[in-house]
C-alpha positions in Angstrom: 0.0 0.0 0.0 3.0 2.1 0.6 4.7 1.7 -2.2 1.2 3.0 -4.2 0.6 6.1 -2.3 4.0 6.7 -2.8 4.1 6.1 -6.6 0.9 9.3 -6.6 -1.1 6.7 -8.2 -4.1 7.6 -5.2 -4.8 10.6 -2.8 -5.4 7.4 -0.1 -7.3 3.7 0.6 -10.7 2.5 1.9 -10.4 0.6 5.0 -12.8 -2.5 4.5 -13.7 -4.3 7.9 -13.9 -8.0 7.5 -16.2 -10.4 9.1 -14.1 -13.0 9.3 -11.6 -10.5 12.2 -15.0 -10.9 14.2 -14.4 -13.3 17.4 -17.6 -13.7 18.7 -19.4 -15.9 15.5 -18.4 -16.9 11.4 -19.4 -14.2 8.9 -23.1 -14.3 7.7 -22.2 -13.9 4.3 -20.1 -15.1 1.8 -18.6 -17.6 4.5 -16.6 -19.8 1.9 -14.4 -16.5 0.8 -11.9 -17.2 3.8 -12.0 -20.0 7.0 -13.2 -18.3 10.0 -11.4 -20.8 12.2 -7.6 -19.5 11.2 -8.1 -15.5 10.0 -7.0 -13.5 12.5 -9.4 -11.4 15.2 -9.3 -7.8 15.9 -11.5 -5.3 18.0 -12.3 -1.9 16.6 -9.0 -0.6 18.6 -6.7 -3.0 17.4 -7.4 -2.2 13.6 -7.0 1.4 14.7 -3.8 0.5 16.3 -2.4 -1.5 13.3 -4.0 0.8 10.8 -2.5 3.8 13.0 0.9 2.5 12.6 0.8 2.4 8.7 0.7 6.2 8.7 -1.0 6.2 5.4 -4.5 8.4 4.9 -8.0 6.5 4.7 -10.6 8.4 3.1 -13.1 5.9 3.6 -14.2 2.9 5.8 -16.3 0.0 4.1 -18.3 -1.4 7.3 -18.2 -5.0 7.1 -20.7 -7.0 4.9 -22.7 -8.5 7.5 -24.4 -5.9 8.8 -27.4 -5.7 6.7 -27.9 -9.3 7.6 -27.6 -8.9 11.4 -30.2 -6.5 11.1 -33.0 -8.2 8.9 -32.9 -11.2 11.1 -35.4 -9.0 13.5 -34.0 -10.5 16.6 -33.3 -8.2 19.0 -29.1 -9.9 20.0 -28.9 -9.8 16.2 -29.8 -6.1 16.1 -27.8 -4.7 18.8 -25.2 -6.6 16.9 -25.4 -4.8 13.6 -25.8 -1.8 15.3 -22.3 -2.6 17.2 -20.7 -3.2 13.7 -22.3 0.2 12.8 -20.8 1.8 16.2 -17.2 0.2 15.4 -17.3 1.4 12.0 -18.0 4.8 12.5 -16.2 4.9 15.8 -12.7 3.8 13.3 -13.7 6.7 10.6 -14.1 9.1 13.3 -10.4 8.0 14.6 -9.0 7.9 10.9 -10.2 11.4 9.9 -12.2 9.5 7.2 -15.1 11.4 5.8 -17.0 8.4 4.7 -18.0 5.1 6.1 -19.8 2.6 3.8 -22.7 0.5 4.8 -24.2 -2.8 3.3 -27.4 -1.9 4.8 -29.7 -5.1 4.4 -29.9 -8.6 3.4 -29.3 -8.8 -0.3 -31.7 -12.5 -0.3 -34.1 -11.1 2.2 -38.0 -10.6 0.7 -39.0 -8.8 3.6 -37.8 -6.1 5.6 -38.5 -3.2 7.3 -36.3 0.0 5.1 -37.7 2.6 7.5 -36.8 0.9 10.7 -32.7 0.2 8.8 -32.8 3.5 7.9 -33.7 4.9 11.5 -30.7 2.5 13.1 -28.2 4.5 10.8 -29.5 7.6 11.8 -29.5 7.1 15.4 -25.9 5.6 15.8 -24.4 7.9 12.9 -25.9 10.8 15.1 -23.3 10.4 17.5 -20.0 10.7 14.6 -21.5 14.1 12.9 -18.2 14.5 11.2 -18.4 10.9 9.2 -21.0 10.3 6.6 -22.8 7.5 6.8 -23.4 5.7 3.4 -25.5 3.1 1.9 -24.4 1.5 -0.8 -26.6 0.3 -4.2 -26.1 -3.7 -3.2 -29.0 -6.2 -4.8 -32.3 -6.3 -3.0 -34.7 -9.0 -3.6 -38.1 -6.7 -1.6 -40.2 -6.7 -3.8 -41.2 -3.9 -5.9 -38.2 -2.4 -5.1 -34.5 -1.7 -6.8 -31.0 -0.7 -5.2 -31.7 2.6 -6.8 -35.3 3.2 -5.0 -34.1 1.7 -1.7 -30.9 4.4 -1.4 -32.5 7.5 -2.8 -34.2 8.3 0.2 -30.9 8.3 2.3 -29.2 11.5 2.9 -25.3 9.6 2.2 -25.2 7.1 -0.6 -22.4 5.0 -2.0 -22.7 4.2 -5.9 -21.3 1.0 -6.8 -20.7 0.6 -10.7 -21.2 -3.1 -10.9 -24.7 -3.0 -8.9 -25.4 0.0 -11.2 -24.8 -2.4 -14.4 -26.6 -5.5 -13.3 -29.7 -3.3 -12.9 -29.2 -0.5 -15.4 -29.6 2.2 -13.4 -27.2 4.4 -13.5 -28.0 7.0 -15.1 -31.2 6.9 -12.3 -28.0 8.6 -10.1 -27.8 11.6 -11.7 -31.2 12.5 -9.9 -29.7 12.4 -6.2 -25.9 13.4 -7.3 -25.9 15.6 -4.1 -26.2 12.7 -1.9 -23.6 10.4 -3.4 -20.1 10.6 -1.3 -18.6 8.2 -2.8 -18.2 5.9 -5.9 -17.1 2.3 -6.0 -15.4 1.6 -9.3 -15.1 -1.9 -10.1 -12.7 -2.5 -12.9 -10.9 -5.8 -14.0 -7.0 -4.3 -15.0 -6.6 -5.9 -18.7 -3.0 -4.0 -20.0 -2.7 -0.8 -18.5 -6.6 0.5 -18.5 -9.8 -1.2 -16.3 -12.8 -2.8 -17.9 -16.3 -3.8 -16.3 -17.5 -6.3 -18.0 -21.2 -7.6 -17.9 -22.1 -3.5 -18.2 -24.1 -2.3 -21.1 -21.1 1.0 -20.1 -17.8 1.0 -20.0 -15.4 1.9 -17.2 -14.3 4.7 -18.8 -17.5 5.7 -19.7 -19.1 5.5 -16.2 -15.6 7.8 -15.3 -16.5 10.7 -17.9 -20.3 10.4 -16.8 -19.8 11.1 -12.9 -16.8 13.5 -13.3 -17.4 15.4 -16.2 -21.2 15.4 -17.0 -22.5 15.0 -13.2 -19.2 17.1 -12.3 -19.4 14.8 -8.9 -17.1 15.5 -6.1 -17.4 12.2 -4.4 -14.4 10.1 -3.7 -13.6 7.5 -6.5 -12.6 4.3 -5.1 -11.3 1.4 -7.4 -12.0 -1.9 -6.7 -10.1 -4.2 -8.5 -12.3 -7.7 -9.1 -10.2 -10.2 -9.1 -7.0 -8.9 -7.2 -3.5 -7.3 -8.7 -0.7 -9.8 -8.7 2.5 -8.2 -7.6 3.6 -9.1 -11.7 1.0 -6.6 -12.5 2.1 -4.1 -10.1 3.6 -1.7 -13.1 0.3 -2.2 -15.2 -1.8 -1.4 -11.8 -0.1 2.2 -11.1 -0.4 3.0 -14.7 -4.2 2.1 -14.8 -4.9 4.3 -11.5 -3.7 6.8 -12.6 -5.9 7.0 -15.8 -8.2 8.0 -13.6 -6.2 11.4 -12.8 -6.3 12.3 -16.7 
């Protein structure tokens, strides 16, 4: 990470929170991505200690996945325990001086929930970090009758996530609430020197000249490679970021 803030490839790094550092149970979500049973654990303050020590700036904090889940499952331990992950999320952006902290708000495969009563948990923890905004991103939904688009318009802080945007077509639906968007999650696969999203009736470049130049946004842009950089592609990666800068 260093070695790319030092190469002026990016102003600074999201911190994503992962479920699998959590002690108490295995992530909700996407369990076969890592084995809970030998990642490491870490409370709030030791990420802030370790992350701390890097010295390098985060603009943002992605909360970690789960939370949505934790609260659609309408229990009340399972509530107070998304709203901790909420609490340790915005407590780390507070700490980090980062202005945005990105939620994943509800259960992607859930039919029914309650948006009013998610969107009232946000507000009542994030009311005690006034300096962090709290964002929810465009992830799938299946509630029906509704989109990611008509779910996060009604928030105050959104984060817009290309690939969500693509699957559902709706990005150009953004330009409506540009004022609430904070930040902008642009997923890319590096082929050469450039990004591509594939599966997207846009391209990544296209999506870039859209929100910069014809929505003039000033929310963060944060890459997200899929797939990973190799430390082969390492040259190809600093040249693609900073594509963005032109």
């Amino acid at each position: 990470m260093k070695k790319v803030y030092q190469e002026s490839a990016v102003d600074g790094f999201e911190l994503q929170l992962e479920p699998e550092w959590d002690s108490e149970n295995p992530p909700l979500t996407d369990s076969e991505l890592a084995d809970w049973t030998k990642t490491p654990k870490y409370t709030a303050e030791q990420i802030l200690t370790l992350v701390t020590k890097e010295k390098l700036p985060i603009l943002s904090v992605h909360a970690s996945r789960d939370v949505g889940n934790y609260l659609c499952l309408n229990q009340k331990q399972h509530l107070e325990k998304g709203k901790r992950l909420i609490d340790d999320s915005l407590f780390l952006s507070d700490e980090l001086s980062a202005s945005v902290c990105v939620f994943h708000l509800w259960d992607t495969w859930a039919t029914e929930f309650d948006a009013n009563r998610l969107k009232k948990t946000l507000s009542d923890v994030a009311a005690n970090y006034p300096k962090v905004k709290a964002t929810v991103e465009n992830i799938p939904t299946n509630l029906k009758g509704q989109t990611p688009f008509s779910l996060v318009k009604t928030f105050d802080h959104v984060t817009l996530d290309l690939r969500w945007a693509a699957l559902y077509n709706e990005l150009n639906a953004f330009e409506s609430i540009i004022n609430n968007i904070e930040n902008i999650h642009m997923r890319g696969t590096l082929e050469g020197n450039k990004w591509a999203l594939n599966r997207s009736s846009f391209t990544f470049y296209e999506a870039l000249d859209t929100v910069k130049n014809k929505w003039k946004s000033p929310a963060l842009l944060t890459v997200e490679p899929e797939g990973g950089i190799s430390s082969s592609s390492f040259t190809n990666f600093i040249k693609a970021m900073k594509t963005l800068r032109s």
